[in-house]
C-alpha positions in Angstrom: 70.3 111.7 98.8 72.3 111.0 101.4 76.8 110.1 100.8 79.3 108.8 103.0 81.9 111.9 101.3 80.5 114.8 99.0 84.0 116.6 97.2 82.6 120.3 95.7 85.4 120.3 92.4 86.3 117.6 89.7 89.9 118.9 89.7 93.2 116.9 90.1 93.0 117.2 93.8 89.4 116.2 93.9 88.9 113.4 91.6 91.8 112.2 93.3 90.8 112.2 96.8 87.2 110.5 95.5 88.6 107.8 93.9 90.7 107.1 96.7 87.8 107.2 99.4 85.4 105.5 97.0 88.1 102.3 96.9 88.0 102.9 100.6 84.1 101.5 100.2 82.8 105.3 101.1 79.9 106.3 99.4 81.2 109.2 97.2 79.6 111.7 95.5 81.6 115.1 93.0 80.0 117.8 92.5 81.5 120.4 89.6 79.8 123.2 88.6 81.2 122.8 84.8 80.7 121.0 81.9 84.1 119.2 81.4 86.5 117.7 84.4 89.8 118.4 85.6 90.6 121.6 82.4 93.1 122.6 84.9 95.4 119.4 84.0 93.6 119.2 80.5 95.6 122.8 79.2 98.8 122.0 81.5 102.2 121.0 80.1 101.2 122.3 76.8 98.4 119.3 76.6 101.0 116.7 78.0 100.0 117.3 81.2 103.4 117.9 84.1 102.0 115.6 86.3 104.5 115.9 88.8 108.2 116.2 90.1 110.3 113.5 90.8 112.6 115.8 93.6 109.6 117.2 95.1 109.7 118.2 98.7 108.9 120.4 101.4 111.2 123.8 100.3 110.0 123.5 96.5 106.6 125.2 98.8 105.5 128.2 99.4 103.4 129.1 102.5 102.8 131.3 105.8 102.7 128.2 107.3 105.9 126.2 105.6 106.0 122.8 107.6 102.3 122.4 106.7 103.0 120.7 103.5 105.5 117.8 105.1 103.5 115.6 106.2 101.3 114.6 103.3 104.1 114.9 101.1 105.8 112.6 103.1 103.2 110.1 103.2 102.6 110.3 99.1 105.1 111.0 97.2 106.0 111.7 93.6 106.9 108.3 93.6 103.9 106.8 94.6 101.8 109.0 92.3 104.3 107.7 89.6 103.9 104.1 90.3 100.0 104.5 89.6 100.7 106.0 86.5 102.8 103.2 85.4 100.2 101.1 86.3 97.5 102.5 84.1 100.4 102.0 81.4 100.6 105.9 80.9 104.4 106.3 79.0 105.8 109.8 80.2 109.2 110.9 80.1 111.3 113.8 81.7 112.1 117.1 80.3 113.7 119.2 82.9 115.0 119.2 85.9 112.5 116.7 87.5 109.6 117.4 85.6 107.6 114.9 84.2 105.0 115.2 81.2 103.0 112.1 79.4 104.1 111.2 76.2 100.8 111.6 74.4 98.3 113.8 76.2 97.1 114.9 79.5 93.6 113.4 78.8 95.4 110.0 79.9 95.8 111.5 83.3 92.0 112.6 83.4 91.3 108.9 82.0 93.6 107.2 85.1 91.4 110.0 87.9 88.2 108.9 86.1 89.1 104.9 85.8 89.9 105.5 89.2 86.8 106.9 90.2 84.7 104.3 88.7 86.4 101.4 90.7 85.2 103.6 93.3 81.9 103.2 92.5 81.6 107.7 92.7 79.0 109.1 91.4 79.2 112.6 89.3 77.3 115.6 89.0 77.9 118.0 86.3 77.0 120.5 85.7 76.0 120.9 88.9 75.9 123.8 91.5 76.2 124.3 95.2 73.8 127.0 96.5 73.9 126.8 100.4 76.1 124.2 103.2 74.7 124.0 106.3 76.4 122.3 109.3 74.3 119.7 111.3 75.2 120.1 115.1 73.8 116.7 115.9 76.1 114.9 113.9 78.4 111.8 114.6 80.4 109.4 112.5 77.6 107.6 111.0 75.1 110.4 110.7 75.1 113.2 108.2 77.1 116.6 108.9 76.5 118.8 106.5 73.4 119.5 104.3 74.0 121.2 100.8 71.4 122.2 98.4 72.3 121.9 94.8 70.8 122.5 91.7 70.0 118.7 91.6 68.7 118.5 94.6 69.3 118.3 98.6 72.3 115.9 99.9 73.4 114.9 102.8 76.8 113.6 104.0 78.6 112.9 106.7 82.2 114.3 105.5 82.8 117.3 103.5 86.1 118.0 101.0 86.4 121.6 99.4 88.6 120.9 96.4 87.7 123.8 94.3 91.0 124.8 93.5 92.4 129.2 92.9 91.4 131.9 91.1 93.6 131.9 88.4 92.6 131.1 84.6 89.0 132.1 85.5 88.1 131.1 81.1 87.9 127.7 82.9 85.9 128.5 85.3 87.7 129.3 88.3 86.1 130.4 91.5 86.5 131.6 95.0 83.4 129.7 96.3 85.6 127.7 97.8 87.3 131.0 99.9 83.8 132.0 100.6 82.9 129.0 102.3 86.0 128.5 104.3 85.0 132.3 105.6 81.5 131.2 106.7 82.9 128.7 108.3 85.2 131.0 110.2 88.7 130.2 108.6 91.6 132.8 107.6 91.5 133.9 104.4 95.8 134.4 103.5 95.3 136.8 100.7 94.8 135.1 97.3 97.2 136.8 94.3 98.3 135.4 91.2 101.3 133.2 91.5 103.7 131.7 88.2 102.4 134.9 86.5 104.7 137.2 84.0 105.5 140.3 85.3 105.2 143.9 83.9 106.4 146.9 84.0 105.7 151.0 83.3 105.2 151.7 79.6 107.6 154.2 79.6 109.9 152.4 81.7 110.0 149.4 79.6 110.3 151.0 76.0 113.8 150.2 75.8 113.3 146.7 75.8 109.8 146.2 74.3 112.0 145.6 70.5 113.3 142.8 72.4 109.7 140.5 72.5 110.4 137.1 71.6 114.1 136.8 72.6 115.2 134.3 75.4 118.1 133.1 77.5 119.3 131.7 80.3 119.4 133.8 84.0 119.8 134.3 87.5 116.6 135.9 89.1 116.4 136.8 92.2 114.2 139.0 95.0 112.9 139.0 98.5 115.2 138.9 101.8 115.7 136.3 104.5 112.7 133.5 104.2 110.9 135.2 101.6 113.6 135.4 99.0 113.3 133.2 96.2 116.4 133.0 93.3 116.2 130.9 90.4 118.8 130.4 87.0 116.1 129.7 84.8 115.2 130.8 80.9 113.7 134.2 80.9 111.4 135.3 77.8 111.0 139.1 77.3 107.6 140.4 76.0 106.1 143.5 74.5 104.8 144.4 78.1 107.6 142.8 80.0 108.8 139.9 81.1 107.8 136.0 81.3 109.4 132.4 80.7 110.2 129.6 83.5 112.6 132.3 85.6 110.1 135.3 85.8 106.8 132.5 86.5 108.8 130.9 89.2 110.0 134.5 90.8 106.8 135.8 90.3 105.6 133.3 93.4 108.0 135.4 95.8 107.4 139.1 94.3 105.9 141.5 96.5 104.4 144.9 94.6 107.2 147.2 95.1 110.0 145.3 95.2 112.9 145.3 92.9 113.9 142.1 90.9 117.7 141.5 90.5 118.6 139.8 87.0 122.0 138.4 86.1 121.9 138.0 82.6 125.6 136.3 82.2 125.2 133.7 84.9 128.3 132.0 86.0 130.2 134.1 84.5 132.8 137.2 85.1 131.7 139.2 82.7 133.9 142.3 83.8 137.3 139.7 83.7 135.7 138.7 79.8 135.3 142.3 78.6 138.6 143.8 80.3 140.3 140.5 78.7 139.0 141.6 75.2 140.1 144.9 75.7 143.5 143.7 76.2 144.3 141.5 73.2 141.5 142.1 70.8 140.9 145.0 68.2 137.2 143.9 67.7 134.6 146.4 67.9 132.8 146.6 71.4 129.3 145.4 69.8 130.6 142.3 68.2 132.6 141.3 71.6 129.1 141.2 73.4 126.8 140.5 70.7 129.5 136.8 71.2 128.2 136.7 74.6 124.8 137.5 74.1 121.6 137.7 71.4 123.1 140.3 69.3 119.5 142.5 69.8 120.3 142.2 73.5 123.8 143.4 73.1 122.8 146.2 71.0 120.0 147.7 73.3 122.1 147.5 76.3 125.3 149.1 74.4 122.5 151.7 73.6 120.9 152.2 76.7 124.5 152.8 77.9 125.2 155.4 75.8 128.0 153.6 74.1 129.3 153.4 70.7 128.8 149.6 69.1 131.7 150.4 66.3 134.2 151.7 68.7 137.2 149.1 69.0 138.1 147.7 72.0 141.3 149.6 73.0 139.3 152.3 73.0 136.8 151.1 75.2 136.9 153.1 79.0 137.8 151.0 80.9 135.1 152.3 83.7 132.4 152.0 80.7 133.0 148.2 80.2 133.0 148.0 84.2 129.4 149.6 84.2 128.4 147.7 81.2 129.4 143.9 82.8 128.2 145.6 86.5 124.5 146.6 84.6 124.2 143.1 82.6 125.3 140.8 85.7 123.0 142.7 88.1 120.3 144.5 86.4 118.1 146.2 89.1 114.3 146.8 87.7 110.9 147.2 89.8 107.9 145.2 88.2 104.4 147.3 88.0 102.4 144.5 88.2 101.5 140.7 86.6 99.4 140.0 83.8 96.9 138.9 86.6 94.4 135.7 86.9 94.4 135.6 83.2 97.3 134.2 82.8 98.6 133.0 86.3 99.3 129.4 86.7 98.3 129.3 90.2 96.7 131.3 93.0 99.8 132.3 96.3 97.5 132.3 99.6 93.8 131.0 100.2 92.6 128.9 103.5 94.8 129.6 106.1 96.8 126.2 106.9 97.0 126.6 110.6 93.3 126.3 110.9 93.7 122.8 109.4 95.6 119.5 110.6 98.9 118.2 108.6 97.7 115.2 108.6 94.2 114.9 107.0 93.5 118.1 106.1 90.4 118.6 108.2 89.3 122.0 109.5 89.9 122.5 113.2 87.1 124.8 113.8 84.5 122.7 111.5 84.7 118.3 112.5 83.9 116.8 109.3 85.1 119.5 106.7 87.8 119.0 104.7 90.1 121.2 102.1 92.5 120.2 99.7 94.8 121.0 96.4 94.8 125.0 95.5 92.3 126.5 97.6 94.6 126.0 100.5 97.7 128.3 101.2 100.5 126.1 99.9 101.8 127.0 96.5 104.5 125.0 94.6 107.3 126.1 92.5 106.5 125.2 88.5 107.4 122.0 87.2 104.9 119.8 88.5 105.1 120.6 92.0 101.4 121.6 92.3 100.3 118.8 90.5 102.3 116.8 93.6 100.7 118.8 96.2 96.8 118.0 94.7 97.8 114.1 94.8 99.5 114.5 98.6 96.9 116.4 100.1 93.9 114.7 98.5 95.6 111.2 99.6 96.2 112.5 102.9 92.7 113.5 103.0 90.8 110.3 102.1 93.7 108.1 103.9 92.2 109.0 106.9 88.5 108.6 106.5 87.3 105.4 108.3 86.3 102.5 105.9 82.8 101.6 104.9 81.6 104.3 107.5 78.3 104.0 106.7 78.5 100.4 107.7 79.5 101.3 111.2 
């Protein structure tokens, strides 16, 4: 069979980008090699499906390449994406800072891609695998590229979009065929690792603070210097093996292995100017004082780990101890082991090297004709719906510039 456009993944970014090119009058064709479509956005949100940010732009990115993303954001933005969800008469509303979730469930996102691919006349295959892509050197515009033998059969098209998104969450069939292509195709490879991933720590190092599991507040997280530092006052969740929530996911994005995290568990505050105040004209015991300021388990490990005495009044109180104490809460200094891995990352930081592409359509310069869009390429987005944006700018970008009914030309 021969297509106008083949798009390897039935994700966000390529359902997208085939809907788009099919109302273009291209002759479309996914290809997904499981079962259901788009489980990415299907599990996202908590079912409701963050869809995308209102304030996105360029420096809520991450990338070795950070101007990359600019363009195609540029050209669709969070509003545009927003406007077609109004029109499919999707209700949403906004939660936090920017972020926007559906009211009922993220199935009316997969609905609007699939509604869209059908007035796109696109066909679907699923299950459906790719075994080999070969290149056709004698290709022009209106003559196939690339050859792919699937498990359905041989096709042939004349454009090619790889849109089969990280490696994270492999239980829903995550894959770096994608990578592998780009590779044989000669691209960079920026090194995939999980991205909006909790972070753990040493056993022994974290025993302290494994009672605390469960308990969360509000912080200041920060690591990384110059362009690679990333700081974020966010909620931050402590777990048996170490720590998670919206801070430590969006700080995770800019950890390297072996660097420290900096923590400020009292942000905007002087805690120092609060305890030596209480010290001054209170006779309360130091525990209650900061179990006022803080989850009263929190206060009491740290008043622990100290080596203080909770029951001790606060006249008593040193006052170089209640320096330390307000200096260790307000910048608490702790090295990360690791991440809970694919398993549980949101994303995947890295994957097809975005200097090998263009900014403006997302076609390979080494390979006319091939195309790659959404997670496999090496632009990551804060959480929130940021990545959710980037799948909907670069697969617009993407089919944007195909030429219209090219098989008619």
């Amino acid at each position: 069979m021969q297509f106008d456009l083949v798009v390897v993944g039935a994700g966000a970014a390529g359902l997208f980008c085939a809907g788009l090119a099919g109302q273009r009058g291209l002759r479309v064709l996914v290809i997904d090699h499981a079962e259901k479509v788009a489980e990415k956005i299907r599990i996202s949100g908590g079912g409701r499906c963050n869809f995308t940010n209102r304030d996105a732009g360029p420096a809520n990115f991450i990338s070795n390449n950070p101007a990359f993303c600019r363009s195609a954001l540029a050209r669709y933005s969070s509003q545009d994406f927003i406007a077609l969800v109004q029109k499919h008469g999707i209700a949403f509303h906004e939660k936090h800072k920017g972020q926007l979730f559906c009211d009922d469930s993220a199935e009316q996102i997969i609905r609007m891609l699939l509604d869209e691919c059908e007035a796109g006349g696109v066909q679907r295959w699923q299950p459906c695998t790719v075994a080999d892509v070969r290149r056709m050197e004698t290709a022009t515009d209106a003559e196939p590229a690339f050859e792919l033998d699937t498990s359905r059969g041989r096709v042939l098209t004349a454009r090619l979009v790889i849109a089969t998104g990280g490696l994270s969450i492999p239980k829903i069939g995550a894959s770096d065929w994608g990578l592998r292509l780009a590779q044989r195709f000669g691209h960079a490879i920026v090194e995939p690792r999980p991205a909006l991933v909790p972070l753990t720590f040493d056993a022994q190092q974290w025993a302290p603070f494994s009672a605390l599991s469960g308990l969360s507040l509000p912080v200041v997280v920060s690591t990384g210097k110059g362009k690679e530092k990333g700081r974020f006052l966010e909620d931050l969740l402590f777990t048996h093996r170490g720590l998670s929530g919206p801070a430590i996911l969006q700080i995770s994005s800019f950890w390297q292995e072996g660097q420290a995290l900096q923590i400020d568990l009292a942000p905007e505050q002087n805690l120092q100017e609060q305890l030596m105040g209480a010290k001054s004209d209170s006779k309360r015991q130091l525990g209650n004082v900061l179990a006022a300021l803080f989850p009263q388990r929190l206060a009491q490990a740290w008043i622990e780990r100290l080596g203080l005495n909770s029951q001790r009044s606060m006249p008593e109180c040193k006052d170089k101890d209640l320096q330390n104490l307000a200096q260790q809460l307000q910048a608490w200094q702790l090295t990360p082991n690791g991440s809970e891995g694919w398993r549980k990352a949101e994303v995947m930081r890295g994957g097809v090297d975005t200097r090998e592409l263009s900014s403006q359509t997302m076609e390979s310069k080494r390979v006319p004709g091939l195309f790659f869009i959404g997670e496999v390429m090496d632009v990551t987005g804060w959480l929130g719906g940021y990545n959710f944006q980037w799948a909907w700018a670069s697969a617009a970008a993407c089919a944007n510039s195909l030429p219209m009914n090219l098989s008619n030309q």
